[in-house]
C-alpha positions in Angstrom: 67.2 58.8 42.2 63.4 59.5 42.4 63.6 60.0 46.2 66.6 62.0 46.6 65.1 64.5 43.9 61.6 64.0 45.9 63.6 65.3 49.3 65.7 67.5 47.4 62.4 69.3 46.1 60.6 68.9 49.8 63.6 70.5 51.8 63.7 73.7 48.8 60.1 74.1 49.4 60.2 74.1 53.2 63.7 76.7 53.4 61.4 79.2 50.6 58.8 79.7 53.6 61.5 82.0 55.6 61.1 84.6 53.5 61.5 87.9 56.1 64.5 86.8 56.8 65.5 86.5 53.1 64.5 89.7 52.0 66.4 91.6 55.5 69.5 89.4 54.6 69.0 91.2 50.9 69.4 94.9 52.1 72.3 93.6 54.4 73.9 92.1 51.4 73.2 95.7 49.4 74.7 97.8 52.1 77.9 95.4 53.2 78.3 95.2 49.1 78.7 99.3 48.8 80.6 99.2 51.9 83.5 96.9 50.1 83.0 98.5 46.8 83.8 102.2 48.3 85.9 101.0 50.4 87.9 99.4 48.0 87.8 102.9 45.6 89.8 104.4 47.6 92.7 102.5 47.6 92.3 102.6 43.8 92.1 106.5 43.8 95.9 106.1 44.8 97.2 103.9 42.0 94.5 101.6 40.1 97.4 100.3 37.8 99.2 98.5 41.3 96.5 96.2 42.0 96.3 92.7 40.3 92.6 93.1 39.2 91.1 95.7 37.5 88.3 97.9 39.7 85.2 97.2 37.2 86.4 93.2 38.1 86.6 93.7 41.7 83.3 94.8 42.2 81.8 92.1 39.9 83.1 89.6 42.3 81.9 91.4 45.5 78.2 91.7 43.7 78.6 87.9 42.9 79.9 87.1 46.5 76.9 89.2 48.3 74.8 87.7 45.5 75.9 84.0 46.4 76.4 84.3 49.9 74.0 81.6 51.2 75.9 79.3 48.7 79.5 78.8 49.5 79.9 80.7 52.5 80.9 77.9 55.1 79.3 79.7 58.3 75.5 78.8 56.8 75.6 75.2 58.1 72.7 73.1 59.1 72.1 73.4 63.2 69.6 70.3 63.2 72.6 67.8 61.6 75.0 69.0 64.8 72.0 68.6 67.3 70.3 65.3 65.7 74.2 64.1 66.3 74.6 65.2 69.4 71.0 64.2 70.7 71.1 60.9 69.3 68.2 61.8 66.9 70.8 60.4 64.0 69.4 56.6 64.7 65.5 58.1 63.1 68.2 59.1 60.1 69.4 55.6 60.2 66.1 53.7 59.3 65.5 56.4 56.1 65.9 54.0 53.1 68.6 56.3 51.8 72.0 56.5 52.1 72.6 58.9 55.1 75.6 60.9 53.3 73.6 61.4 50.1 70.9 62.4 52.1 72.1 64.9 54.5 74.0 65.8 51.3 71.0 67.0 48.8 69.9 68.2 52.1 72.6 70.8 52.5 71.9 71.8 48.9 68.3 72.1 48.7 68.4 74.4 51.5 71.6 76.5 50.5 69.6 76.7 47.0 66.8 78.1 48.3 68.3 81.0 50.1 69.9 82.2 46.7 67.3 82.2 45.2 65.6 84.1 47.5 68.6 86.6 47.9 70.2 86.8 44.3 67.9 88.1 41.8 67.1 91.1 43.5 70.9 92.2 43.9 71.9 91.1 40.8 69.2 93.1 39.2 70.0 96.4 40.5 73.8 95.2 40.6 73.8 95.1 36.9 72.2 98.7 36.2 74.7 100.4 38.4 77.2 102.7 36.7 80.6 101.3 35.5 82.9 100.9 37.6 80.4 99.8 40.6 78.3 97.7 38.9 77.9 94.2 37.8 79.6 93.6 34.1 78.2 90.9 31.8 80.5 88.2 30.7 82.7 89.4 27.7 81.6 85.8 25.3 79.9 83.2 26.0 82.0 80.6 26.0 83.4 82.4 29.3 80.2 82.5 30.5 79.9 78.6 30.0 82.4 78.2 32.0 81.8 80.7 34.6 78.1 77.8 35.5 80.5 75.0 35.1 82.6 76.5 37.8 79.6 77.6 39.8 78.1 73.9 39.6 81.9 72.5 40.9 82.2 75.4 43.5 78.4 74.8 45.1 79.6 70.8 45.2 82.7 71.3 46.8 81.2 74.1 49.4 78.8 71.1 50.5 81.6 68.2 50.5 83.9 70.4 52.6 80.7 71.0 54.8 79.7 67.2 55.2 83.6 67.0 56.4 82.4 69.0 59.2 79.3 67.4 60.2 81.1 64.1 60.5 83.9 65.3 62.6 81.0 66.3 64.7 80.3 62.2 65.7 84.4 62.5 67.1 84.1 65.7 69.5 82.0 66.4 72.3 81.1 69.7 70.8 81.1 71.3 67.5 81.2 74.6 67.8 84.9 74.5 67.8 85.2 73.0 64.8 82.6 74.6 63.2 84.3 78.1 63.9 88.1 77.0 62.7 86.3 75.1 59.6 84.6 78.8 58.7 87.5 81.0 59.9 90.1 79.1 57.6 87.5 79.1 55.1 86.6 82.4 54.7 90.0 83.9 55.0 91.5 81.0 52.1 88.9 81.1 49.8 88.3 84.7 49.0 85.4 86.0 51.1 87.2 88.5 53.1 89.5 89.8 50.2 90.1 88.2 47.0 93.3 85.7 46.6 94.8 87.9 43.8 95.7 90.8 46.3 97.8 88.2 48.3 101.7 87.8 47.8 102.9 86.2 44.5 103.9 83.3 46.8 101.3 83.0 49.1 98.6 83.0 46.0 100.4 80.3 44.5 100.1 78.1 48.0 96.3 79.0 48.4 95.2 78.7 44.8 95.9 75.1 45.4 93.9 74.7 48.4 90.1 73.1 48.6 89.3 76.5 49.5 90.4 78.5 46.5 88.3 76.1 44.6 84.8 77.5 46.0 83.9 80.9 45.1 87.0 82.0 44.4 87.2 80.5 41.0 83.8 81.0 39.6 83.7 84.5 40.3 86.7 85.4 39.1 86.1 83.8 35.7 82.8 86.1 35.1 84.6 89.3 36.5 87.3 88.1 33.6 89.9 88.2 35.9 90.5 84.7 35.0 90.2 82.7 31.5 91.9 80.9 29.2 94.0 77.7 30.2 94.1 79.3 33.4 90.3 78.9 33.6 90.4 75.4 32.6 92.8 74.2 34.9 91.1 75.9 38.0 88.0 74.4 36.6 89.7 70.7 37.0 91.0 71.3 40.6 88.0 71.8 41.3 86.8 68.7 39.9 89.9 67.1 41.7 88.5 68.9 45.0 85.1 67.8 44.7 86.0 64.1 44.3 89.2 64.1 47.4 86.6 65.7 49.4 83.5 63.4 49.2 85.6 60.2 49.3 87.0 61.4 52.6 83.8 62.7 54.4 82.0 59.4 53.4 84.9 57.4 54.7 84.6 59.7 57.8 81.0 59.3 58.1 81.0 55.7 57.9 83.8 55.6 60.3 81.5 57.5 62.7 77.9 55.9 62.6 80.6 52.3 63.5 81.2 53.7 66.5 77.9 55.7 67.6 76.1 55.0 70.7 72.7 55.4 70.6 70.6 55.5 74.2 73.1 53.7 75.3 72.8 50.6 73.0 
């Protein structure tokens, strides 16, 4: 355990040093976050009562979601995995005295971890002293607040499984910007990013709240933003936990499946 928290804590140290881009990725977050948010008001103008969550909600979850970004969303995957795989450079991987999927794994996270933290407290920060309803609301008890970081913890771990999916589909294709593309595409649009599950069809919402997807962002934030408690809570809480688990069992089994048949220099 020592030496995955020992690379866990190099990799966060070595992400915090790009911190230009961090604080430019910051004001884009601000202005594509008031961009949503007033885009949003004005369909609520119309009728507020027609829409299956309640404005001061809404923008809670886009705050959280700009806030968060560097966290779930799939598109922020690790270019050196896909080109160590395709170059070959995954045999130096090989002779680490660590399991390659738990590396790569507290890889992903160390560095998805530091970009929040560069990102999120500002937003948040101002987020929170923004008039109602624009602004970030605090939890309504704590015990929903509880579960809103248990639900964070499950969403982070089943953003990276899903992810380690794609970098071992990447030993199977001569490319992987294909996959890489369909893998975000589906994911953004399924999970939430692009507009938030409850705004879909009865039907359809049931079908995608089911999904590996719907267990990523969509859950937590919803929770905070209140949209979602109760039982209701608790049970998204333990598809997630049902997610987390399908999803690392299959991409070790695919992972293993592919360093059997990689070829390495040509030995």
């Amino acid at each position: 355990m020592k030496k995955y928290i020992s690379f866990f804590r190099i990799r966060f140290i070595n992400s915090l040093q790009y911190r230009a881009a961090a604080y430019a990725g910051v004001a884009t977050q601000f202005f594509w976050g008031f961009m949503e948010i007033l885009i949003f008001a004005a369909f609520y103008k119309s009728n507020a009562d027609a829409f299956p969550m309640k404005f001061q909600e809404l923008s809670s979850y886009i705050w959280l979601q700009q806030a968060t970004i560097a966290l779930f969303f799939i598109w922020f995957l690790d270019n050196d995995l896909f080109a160590m795989i395709t170059s070959g450079g995954v045999a130096y991987e090989l002779c680490r005295p660590m399991d390659i999927y738990n590396m790569w794994y507290i890889k992903n996270m160390a560095i998805r971890v530091s970009r929040t933290v560069l990102r999120c407290v500002p937003i948040l920060l101002i987020a929170v002293f923004l008039p109602k309803p624009y602004g970030l609301i605090i939890p309504a008890n704590f015990n929903l607040f509880i579960l809103f970081i248990i639900s964070m913890i499950l969403a982070f771990l089943v953003t990276i499984s899903f992810c380690m999916i794609i970098y071992a589909t990447s030993f199977f294709t001569i490319s992987s910007i294909g996959i890489r593309l369909f893998a975000a595409s589906i994911s953004e649009f399924f999970g939430g990013s692009i507009i938030p599950l409850p705004f879909f069809p009865e039907k359809l919402f049931n079908i995608m709240s089911v999904l590996p997807w719907a267990s990523m962002q969509n859950v937590p934030f919803r929770i905070y933003s209140g949209n979602l408690s109760g039982n209701d809570a608790i049970n998204a809480i333990l598809l997630q936990l049902f997610w987390f688990v399908t999803l690392t069992v299959i991409g070790k089994l695919m992972l293993n499946k592919g360093l059997k048949k990689v070829v390495v220099q040509g030995g």
